[in-house]
GUVEXVO-402329 format. One record per residue (C-alpha): x, y, z. Coordinates in steps of 0.001 Angstrom, whole numbers. Example, Ala and Ser with C-alpha at 12.3 -4.5 7.8 and 13.67 -1.06 7.14 Angstrom:
2
12300, -4500, 7800 .
13670, -1060, 7140 .
//
This chain:
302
0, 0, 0 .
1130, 3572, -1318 .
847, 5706, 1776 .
1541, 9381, 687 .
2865, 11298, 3107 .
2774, 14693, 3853 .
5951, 16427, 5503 .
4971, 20039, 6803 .
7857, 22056, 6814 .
8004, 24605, 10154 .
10047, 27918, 10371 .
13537, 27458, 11626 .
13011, 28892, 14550 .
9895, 26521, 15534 .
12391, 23853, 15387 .
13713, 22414, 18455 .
16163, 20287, 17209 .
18046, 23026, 15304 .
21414, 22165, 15514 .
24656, 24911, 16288 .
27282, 25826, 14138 .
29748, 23574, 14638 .
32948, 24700, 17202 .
36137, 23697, 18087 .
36414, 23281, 21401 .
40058, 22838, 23167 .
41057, 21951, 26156 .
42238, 24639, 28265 .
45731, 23524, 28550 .
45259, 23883, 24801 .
44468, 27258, 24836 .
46986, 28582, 26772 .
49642, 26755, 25292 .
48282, 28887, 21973 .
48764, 32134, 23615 .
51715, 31484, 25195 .
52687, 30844, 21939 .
51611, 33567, 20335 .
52925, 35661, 23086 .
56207, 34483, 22817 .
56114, 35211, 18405 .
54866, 38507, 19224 .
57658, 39237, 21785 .
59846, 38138, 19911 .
58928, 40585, 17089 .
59167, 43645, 18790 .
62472, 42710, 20125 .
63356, 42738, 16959 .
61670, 46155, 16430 .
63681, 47473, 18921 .
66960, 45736, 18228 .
66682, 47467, 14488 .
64939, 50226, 15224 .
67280, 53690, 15383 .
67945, 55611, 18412 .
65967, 58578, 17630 .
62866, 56532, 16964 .
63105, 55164, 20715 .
60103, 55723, 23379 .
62810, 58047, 25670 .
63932, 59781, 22396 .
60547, 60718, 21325 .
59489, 61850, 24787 .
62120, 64504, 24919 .
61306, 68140, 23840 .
62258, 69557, 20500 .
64945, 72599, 20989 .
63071, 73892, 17889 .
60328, 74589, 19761 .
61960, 76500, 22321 .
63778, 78509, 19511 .
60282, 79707, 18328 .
58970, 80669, 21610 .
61906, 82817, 22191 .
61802, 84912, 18549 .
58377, 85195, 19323 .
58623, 87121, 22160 .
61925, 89568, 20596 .
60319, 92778, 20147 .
62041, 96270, 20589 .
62067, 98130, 23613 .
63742, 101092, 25507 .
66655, 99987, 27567 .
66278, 99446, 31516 .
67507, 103027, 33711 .
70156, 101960, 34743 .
71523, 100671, 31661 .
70378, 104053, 30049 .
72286, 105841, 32846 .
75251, 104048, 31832 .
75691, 105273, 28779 .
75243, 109155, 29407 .
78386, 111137, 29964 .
79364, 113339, 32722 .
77888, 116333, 31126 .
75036, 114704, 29636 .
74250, 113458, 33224 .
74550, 116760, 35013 .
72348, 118706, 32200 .
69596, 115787, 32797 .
69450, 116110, 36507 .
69417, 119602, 35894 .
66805, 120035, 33721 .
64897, 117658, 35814 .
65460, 119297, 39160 .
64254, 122508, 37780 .
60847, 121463, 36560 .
60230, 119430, 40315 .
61809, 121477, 42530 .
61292, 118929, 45415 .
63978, 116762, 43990 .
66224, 119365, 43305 .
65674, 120009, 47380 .
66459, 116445, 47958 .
69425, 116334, 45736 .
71146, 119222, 47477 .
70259, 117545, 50906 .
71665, 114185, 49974 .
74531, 114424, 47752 .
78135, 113983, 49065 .
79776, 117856, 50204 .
82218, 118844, 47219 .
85523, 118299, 48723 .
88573, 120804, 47635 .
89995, 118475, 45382 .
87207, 117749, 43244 .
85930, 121345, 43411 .
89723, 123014, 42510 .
89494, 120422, 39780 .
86444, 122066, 38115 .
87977, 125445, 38012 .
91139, 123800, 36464 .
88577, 122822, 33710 .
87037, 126449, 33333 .
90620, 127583, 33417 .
91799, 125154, 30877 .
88747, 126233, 28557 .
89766, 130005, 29308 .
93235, 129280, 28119 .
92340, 127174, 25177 .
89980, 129732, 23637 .
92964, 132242, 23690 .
93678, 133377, 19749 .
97098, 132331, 17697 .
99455, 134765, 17687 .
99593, 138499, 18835 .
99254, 139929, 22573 .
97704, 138078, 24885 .
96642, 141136, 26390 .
95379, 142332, 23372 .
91353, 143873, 23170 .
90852, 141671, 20520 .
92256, 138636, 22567 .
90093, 139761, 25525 .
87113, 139860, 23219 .
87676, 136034, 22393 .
87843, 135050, 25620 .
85480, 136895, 27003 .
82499, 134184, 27183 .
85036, 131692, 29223 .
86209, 134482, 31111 .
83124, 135092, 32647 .
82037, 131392, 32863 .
85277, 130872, 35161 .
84891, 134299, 37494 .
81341, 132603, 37773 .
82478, 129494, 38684 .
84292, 130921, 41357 .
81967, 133113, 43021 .
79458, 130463, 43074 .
82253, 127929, 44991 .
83796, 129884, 46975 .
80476, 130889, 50516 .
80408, 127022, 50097 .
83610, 126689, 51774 .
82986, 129734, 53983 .
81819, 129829, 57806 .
79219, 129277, 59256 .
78480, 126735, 56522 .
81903, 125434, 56683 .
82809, 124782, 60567 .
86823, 123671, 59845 .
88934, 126422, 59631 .
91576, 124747, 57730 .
88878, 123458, 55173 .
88558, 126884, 54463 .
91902, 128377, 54521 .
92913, 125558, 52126 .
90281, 126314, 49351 .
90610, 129849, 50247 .
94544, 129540, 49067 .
94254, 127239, 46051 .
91141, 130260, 44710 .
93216, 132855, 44745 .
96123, 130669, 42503 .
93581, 131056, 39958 .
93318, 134745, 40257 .
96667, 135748, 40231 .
96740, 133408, 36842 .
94521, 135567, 35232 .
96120, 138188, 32587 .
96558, 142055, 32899 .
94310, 143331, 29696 .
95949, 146207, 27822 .
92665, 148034, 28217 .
92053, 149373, 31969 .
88218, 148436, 31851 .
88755, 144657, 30887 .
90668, 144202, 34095 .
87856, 145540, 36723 .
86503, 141498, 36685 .
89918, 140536, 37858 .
90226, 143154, 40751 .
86859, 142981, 41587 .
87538, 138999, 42333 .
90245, 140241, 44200 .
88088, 142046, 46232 .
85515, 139665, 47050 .
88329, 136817, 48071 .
89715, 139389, 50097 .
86973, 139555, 52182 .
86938, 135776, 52209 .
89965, 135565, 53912 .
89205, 138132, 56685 .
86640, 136487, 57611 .
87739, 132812, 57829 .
91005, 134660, 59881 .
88366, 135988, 62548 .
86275, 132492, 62984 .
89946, 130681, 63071 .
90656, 133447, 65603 .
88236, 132472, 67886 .
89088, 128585, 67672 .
91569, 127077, 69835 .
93005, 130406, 70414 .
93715, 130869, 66780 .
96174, 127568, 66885 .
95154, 126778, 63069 .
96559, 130552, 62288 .
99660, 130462, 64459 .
101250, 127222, 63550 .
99795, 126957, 59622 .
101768, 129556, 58430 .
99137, 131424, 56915 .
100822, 134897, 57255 .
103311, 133841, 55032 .
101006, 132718, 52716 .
98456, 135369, 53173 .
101229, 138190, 53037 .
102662, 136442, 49656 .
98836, 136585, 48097 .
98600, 140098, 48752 .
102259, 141292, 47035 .
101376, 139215, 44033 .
97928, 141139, 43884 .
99614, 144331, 44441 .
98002, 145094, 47295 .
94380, 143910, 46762 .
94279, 141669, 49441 .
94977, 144599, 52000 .
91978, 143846, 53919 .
93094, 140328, 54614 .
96479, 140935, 56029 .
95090, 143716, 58315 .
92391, 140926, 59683 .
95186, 138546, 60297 .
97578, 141858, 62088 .
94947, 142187, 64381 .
94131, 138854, 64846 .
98009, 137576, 65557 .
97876, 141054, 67981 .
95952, 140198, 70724 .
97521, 136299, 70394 .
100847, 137788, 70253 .
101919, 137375, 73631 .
101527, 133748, 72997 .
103259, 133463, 69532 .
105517, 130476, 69628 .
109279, 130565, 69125 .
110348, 129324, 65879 .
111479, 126048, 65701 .
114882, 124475, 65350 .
115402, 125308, 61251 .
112566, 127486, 60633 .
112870, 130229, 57521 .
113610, 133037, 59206 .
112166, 135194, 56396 .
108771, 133238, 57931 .
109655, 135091, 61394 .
110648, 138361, 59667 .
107028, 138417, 57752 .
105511, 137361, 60970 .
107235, 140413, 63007 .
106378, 143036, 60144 .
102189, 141739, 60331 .
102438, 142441, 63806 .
104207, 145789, 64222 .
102035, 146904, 60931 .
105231, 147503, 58376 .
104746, 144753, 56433 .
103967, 146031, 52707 .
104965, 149922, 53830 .
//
């Protein structure tokens, strides 16, 4: 007998007897033996990597900053600029320097106050220097040739003239009492400023020499009275054993007489202290004690 079967066919996912892709399972020893394998090839690979690979293309190589980097941060940041004061102080001169602080003082007149209150005192040295430089530049603008004496020399040097007479009267209460409290402080400057008068020419022309006698004039009466405040100092000690009557009788011959009013300050000065003038000492000039004895009796000069 023919029996004709039917077969329905169900969805594949009505069937419960679908089977799995097949799989290969391994042991686990298996496995790890594979990647312990495979471990070991790919170690051994980038051992070799490294073993051929160049120094620069290292890990610690490539960690390291670029220099060129650095490079361009610095130009970026150039730009110009003025220079730092001080640097900028260092390269003005002297008389670049003084005109600057000048200029500056007299537009704030506080800190020209508080330069004059703090800067170091002018000492005699540096200050007799500075008239050597007028003096110099007095000299030097003198004309080739022809009297020095001349109007037309005096006309040249007129401008430096002045600038040095200036100079002088400017210097000169700076060293004088009550500002100055030493008297040999003041007796020394007083000496080396009137060197600079006696250098000072004779003009042919009677008019062009009233700026050198009226100089004469005013240091006179410098020098009377630094020889009454040394007169009241120690007894007058600084006068007595400085020999400043020599020096002070030799001022006024070489200013023919201009400085009159300083040797009759010191006359009366080494009169009243007379009685307690010293002997001179064992080799003393006796043309010292001779100039000394004519101050005091009043001959000297007559």
């Amino acid at each position: 007998m023919n029996v004709h079967q039917n077969f329905t066919t169900a969805p594949p996912h009505l069937l419960n007897n679908r089977i799995s892709p097949t799989r290969n399972i391994l042991s686990p020893s298996s496995a790890m033996t594979g990647r312990k394998r495979k471990a070991d090839d790919d170690g051994s690979g980038i051992d070799e990597d490294r073993m051929s690979a160049s120094p620069s293309a290292s890990p610690a190589m490539l960690a390291r900053p670029l220099p060129r980097h650095m490079t361009k941060r610095m130009r970026s940041n150039i730009s110009g600029r003025p220079l730092p004061l001080p640097r900028l102080l260092e390269t003005l001169s002297a008389d670049e320097m003084r005109n600057l602080l000048q200029s500056i003082c007299q537009r704030h007149p506080d800190i020209g106050n508080e330069v004059v209150s703090t800067a170091p005192r002018p000492s005699i040295q540096s200050t007799l220097e500075v008239l050597a430089k007028y003096e110099s530049a007095f000299q030097a603008a003198f004309p080739f040739g022809g009297r020095s004496s001349s109007d037309y020399a005096f006309n040249r040097v007129k401008q430096q003239l002045t600038e040095l007479l200036e100079s002088l009267k400017d210097f000169t209460p700076h060293f004088l009492p009550p500002y100055e409290q030493q008297p040999a402080t003041s007796l020394d400057f007083l000496d080396g400023a009137t060197e600079v008068i006696h250098r000072l020419p004779d003009w042919d022309t009677y008019q062009h020499n009233r700026h050198k006698q009226e100089a004469y004039e005013e240091m006179a009466k410098a020098w009377a009275m630094v020889i009454r405040e040394a007169a009241k100092k120690a007894g007058g000690i600084q006068l007595l054993h400085g020999g400043w009557d020599q020096k002070i009788a030799k001022h006024n011959e070489a200013s023919g007489g201009r400085m009159q009013e300083a040797v009759n300050e010191l006359r009366g000065s080494l009169g009243w202290m007379g009685a307690n003038v010293p002997n001179p000492a064992a080799g003393a000039s006796a043309d010292a004690m001779s100039i000394r004895q004519q101050l005091l009796s009043g001959s000297y000069g007559a």
